[in-house]
Phi, psi and omega in degrees: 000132185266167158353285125027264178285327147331309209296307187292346162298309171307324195289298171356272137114201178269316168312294211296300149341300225241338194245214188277000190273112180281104150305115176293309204157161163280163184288310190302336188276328211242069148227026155307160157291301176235153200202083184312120175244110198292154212234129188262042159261337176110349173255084229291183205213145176235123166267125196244120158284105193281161192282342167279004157094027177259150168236152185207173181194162174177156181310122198283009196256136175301140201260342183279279230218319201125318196314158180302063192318350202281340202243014158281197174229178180243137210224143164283119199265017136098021179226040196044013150316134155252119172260131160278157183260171177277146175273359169292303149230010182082016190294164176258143177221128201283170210251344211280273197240008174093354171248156202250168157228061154282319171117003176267175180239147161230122176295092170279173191221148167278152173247148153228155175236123178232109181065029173058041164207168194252139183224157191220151207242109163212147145333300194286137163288167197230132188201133198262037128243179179304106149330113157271123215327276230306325185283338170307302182299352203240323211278330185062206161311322211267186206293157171299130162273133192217102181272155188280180158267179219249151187313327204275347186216018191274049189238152203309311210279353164286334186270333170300316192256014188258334183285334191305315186285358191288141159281326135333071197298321179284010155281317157263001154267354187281312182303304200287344171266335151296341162287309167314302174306308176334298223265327183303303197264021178100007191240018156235151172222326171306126130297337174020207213204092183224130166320118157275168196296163124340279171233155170283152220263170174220166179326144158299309217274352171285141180258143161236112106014151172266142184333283218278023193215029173264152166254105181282317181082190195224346185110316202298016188205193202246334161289004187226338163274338163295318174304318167271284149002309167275315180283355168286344207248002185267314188309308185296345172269324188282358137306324149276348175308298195295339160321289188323281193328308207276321161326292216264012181247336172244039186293316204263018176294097208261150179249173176296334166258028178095352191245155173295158161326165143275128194321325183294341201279267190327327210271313206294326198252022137317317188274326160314300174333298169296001163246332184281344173270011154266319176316308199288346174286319177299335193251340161259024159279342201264327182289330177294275180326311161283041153086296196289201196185125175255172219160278189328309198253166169307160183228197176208151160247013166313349142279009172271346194293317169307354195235330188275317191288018167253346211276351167286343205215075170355264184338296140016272187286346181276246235306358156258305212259305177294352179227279189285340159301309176297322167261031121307342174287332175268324171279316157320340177320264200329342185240344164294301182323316172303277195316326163259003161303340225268327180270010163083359195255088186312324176284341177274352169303297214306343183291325183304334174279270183034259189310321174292335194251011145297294196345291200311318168305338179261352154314284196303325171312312208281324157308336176301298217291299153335162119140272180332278169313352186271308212282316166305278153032289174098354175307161138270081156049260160341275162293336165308321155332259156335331164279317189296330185265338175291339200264311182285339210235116168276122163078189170289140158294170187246113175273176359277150195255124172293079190305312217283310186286358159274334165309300164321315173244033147102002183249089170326132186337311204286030188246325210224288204319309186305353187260354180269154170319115183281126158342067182302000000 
C-alpha cells in the first residue's frame, strides 16, 4: 500500500470515528433478512439484508400502527423495487426511500459496508440488545457490546437450557433476545444437544399457588386490571421456558424416516421465544406504569404442568401446550380486550393487540409442525390429534371459541369442535 492509500484508509476512518456513522456489527454475523437494532433515543431500526447482498436500514416501528417491521418479509414490489411488508396489516415500505402506497412514509438511513463491517448514518448508538440507562452513557459511537458465545458452549440447545435455569425473568428476556439474534444473524449455527432442568427455575420471592385459587379479576377497577396484566404476564414467562423447552428436550428427535427436526422446526420456535420475552417485557413495563410490579401477586405454574406430562412425546406437546393452550389464548382475547376498552385504558389495549396478533403465529407454528410430523409419520392429522388431547389434556375444550382467529392460524372447526363436552 503506498502513501497515498494510507493517507485515504486514515481519512476514511477517521470520517467513520468522528462523524454520524454507527458500527453495527461485521457484515459475516448480520445476513439475517431482517435485524432489529435498539436505538438510545428509543426509536429503534430494522436492518435489511436483501438476497443480493444489499444492505437498508429504516424505523423498525410501522409509521401505521406500530407494528414490528423486523418480523416482516421483503417482498418485489414488481417495478425491480424491493419493499418490507408490515406483518400486522401487509402496509408495504419500499427499502429505497421508506415510501408506501399507502401513501405513509418510514424514516430510512444510508448503509455502508467498510472493511467487512456494517455502518448506518444516525446519531444515535446503536446495539443489538436492549439498552440499559447505565450502558448509553458508555457506548459511545461505535459498535453494540455484545460478546460472541464462545465455541465450547455456543450452541442453540445449550443456551435453551442455559435460559430455562435463569430464574430472572428480565434476565431470561435479555438471554432469550440475545440468542434469538446469535441464531437469527449466523453467529450460532449448532443445534448440538443438551439436557434441560426438569423445571424451570423461578424467583425465591414468588408466592405460588394452585391455578383455581388465582384472583384474575374482570377488568372494572385499576386492581383488577393489574390484577389480569400479572397473570398475563406469569403466563408470557412460562412461555418462554416452553419455547426452550420444546428446542432443547426434543432436539435430538429422529423422525420415521431417519432424519432430525428440520432446521424450520428451530428457526419458528425461536422466534416464538423472541415473542413471547417481548410480550412479558411490554406488561411488565405497563404493571411498572399503573403502580405494581410482577412479582406483587401469587402467580400458577399450570402450564408447566402440561409440559411435564408431555415431556416423552413431540407430538403431544405440540397439540397440549402449542396448540390447544395457545389457542385458548386466542379465545379469551375478545372479551379481555374489551374489559379494558371499556375503562379507557388504551395502552394496555395496544399491548393486547400485540400479543394476540403473535399468538396467531404461534398457533400456527405449533400447528405446521404438528401437521408436518403426522405426514412423515404416515398419521392422520386430526384424530391424532383428538387423541393426544384426551389422553393428555384434562376435560373438554370450552366455547366460545375465537372461530375467525383460530381460522387465521389455520385451524377449522374439525380440529377443536369434536373435544367439546357433547350435549345431553
Amino acid at each position: 500500500m503506498d502513501r497515498f492509500e494510507e493517507d485515504l484508509v486514515l481519512a476514511l476512518k477517521e470520517v467513520v470515528n468522528n462523524s454520524s456513522w454507527q458500527c453495527v456489527g461485521e457484515k459475516k454475523t448480520l445476513k439475517a433478512p431482517c435485524t432489529k437494532l435498539y436505538s438510545e433515543d428509543g426509536q429503534h431500526i430494522v436492518l435489511i439484508h436483501t438476497e443480493d447482498d444489499q444492505y437498508f436500514a429504516m424505523d423498525s416501528a410501522c409509521p401505521h400502527e406500530g407494528g414490528p417491521l423486523e418480523q416482516g418479509d421483503i417482498e418485489d414490489l414488481g417495478d425491480g423495487k424491493l419493499a418490507l411488508l408490515c406483518p400486522w396489516h401487509l402496509f408495504d415500505f419500499c427499502l429505497d426511500d421508506g415510501s408506501s402506497s399507502t401513501g405513509l412514509q418510514n424514516q430510512v438511513y444510508d448503509v455502508q459496508v467498510y472493511e467487512g463491517k456494517v455502518y448506518i448514518k444516525t446519531q444515535n448508538a446503536l446495539s443489538l440488545i436492549p439498552m440499559k440507562d447505565t450502558e448509553v452513557a458508555h457506548c459511545g459511537k461505535l459498535s453494540p457490546q455484545i460478546s460472541e458465545p464462545s465455541t465450547s458452549d455456543g450452541t442453540l440447545t445449550y443456551w435453551a437450557s442455559q435460559i430455562l435455569g435463569t430464574p430472572d425473568p428480565s434476565e431470561k428476556v435479555r438471554l432469550t433476545e440475545q440468542v434469538k439474534t446469535w441464531w437469527e444473524s449466523g453467529a450460532i449455527t449448532d443445534i448440538g444437544e443438551a439436557e434441560p432442568p426438569s423445571q424451570p427455575n423461578r424467583k425465591a420471592d414468588l408466592t405460588v399457588r394452585d391455578p383455581g385459587k388465582i384472583k384474575r379479576g374482570k377488568g372494572g377497577t385499576l386492581a383488577s386490571r393489574v390484577a389480569l396484566l400479572h397473570s398475563l404476564a406469569n403466563i408470557e414467562q412460562w412461555a418462554i421456558d416452553l419455547s426452550w423447552d420444546i428446542i432443547a428436550r426434543f432436539a435430538k428427535v429422529n423422525l420415521s424416516n431417519g432424519e432430525p427436526l428440520p432446521r424450520g422446526f428451530f428457526n419458528d420456535f425461536v422466534k416464538v421465544a423472541g415473542d413471547e420475552a417481548k410480550h412479558y417485557g411490554l406488561l411488565e413495563k405497563r404493571l411498572t406504569e399503573l403502580g405494581s410490579f410482577f412479582g406483587a401477586l401469587p402467580v400458577h405454574n399450570g402450564l408447566w404442568q402440561s409440559a411435564s406430562d408431555t415431556s416423552h412425546d413431540l407430538l403431544a406437546r405440540l397439540a397440549v401446550v402449542h396448540m390447544v393452550h395457545e389457542a385458548r389464548g386466542l379465545d379469551v382475547h375478545p372479551q379481555t380486550l374489551a374489559r379494558f376498552a371499556a375503562q379507557g385504558d388504551e395502552d394496555s389495549v395496544k399491548i393486547l393487540e400485540v400479543l394476540y396478533n403473535d399468538e396467531i403465529t404461534h398457533v400456527a407454528a405449533g400447528l405446521r409442525w404438528f401437521t408436518y410430523i403426522c405426514l412423515v409419520e404416515e398419521k392422520d392429522c386430526v384424530p391424532t390429534f383428538h387423541e393426544l388431547v384426551q389422553l393428555h389434556f384434562k376435560g373438554y375444550l370450552k366455547p366460545p371459541f375465537n372461530t375467525e382467529g383460530r381460522k387465521t392460524a389455520g385451524m377449522g372447526e374439525e380440529w377443536y369442535l369434536p373435544l367439546v363436552k357433547p350435549v345431553r
